[in-house]
C-alpha positions as CSV (number, residue, x, y, z in Angstrom):
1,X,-40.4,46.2,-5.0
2,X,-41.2,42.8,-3.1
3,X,-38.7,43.5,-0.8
4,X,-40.8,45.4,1.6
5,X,-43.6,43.6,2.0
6,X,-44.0,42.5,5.4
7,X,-43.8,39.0,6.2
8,X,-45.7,37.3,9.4
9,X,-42.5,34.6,10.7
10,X,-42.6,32.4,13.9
11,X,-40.6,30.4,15.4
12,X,-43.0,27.4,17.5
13,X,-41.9,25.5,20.2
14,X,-44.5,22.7,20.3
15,X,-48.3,22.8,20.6
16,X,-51.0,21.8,23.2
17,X,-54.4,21.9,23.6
18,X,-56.0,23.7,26.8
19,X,-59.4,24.0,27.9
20,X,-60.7,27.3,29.7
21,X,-60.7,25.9,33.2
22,X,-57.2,25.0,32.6
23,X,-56.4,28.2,31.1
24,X,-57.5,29.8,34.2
25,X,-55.7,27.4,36.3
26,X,-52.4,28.5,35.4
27,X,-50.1,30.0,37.7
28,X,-46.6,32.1,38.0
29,X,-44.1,29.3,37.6
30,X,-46.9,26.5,36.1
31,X,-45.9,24.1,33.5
32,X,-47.3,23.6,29.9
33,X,-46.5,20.7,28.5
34,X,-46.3,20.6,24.2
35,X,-46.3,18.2,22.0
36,X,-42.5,18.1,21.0
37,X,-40.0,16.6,22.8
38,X,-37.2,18.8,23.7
39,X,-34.8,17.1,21.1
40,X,-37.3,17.9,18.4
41,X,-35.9,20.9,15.9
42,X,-38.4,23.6,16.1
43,X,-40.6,24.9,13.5
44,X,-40.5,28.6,11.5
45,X,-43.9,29.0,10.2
46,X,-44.0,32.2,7.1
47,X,-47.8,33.5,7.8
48,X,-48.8,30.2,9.0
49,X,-46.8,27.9,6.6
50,X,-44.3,25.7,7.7
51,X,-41.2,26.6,5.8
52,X,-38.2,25.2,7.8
53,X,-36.4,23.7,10.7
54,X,-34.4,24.8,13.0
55,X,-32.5,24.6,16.5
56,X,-33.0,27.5,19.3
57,X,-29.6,29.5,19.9
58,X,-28.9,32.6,22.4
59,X,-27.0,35.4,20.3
60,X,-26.4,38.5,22.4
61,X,-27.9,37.2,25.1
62,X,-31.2,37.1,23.1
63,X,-32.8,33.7,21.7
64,X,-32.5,32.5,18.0
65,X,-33.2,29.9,15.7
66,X,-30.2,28.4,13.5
67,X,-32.1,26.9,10.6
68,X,-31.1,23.5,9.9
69,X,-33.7,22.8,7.3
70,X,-35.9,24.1,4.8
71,X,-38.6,22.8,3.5
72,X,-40.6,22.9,-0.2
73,X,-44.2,23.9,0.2
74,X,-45.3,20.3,-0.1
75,X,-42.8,19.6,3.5
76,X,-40.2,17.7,1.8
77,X,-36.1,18.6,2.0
78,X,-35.6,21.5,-0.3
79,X,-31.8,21.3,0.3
């Protein structure tokens, strides 16, 4: 029964905080710069919460995330 209820899952990079101006600024080939550094496993977030860890992979030439981590609801190690 559970099993089709749609779940909202993303996988985040890092985070930054732009104002409008900036926004608008942006241009084809521009640079962000997040919060993470690129050593940093990324995030999978489950409708917003932070569930688990992971590393980005290409799998059929598409990207992925190999979860190295997951995480109780209170962010500790659940494994």
């Amino acid at each position: 029964f559970i099993n089709d209820v749609k779940l909202d899952v993303a996988v985040e990079l890092g985070r930054t905080e732009l104002s409008i101006n900036q926004l608008l600024k942006l241009q084809k080939g521009g640079i962000i710069e997040l919060t993470k550094l690129s050593e940093e496993p990324l995030d999978l977030r489950v409708n917003g919460r932070l569930m688990a860890r992971g590393e980005a992979v290409i799998v059929n030439e598409m990207f992925g995330t190999r979860i190295t981590q997951i995480l109780n609801p209170d962010g500790e190690d659940a494994i």
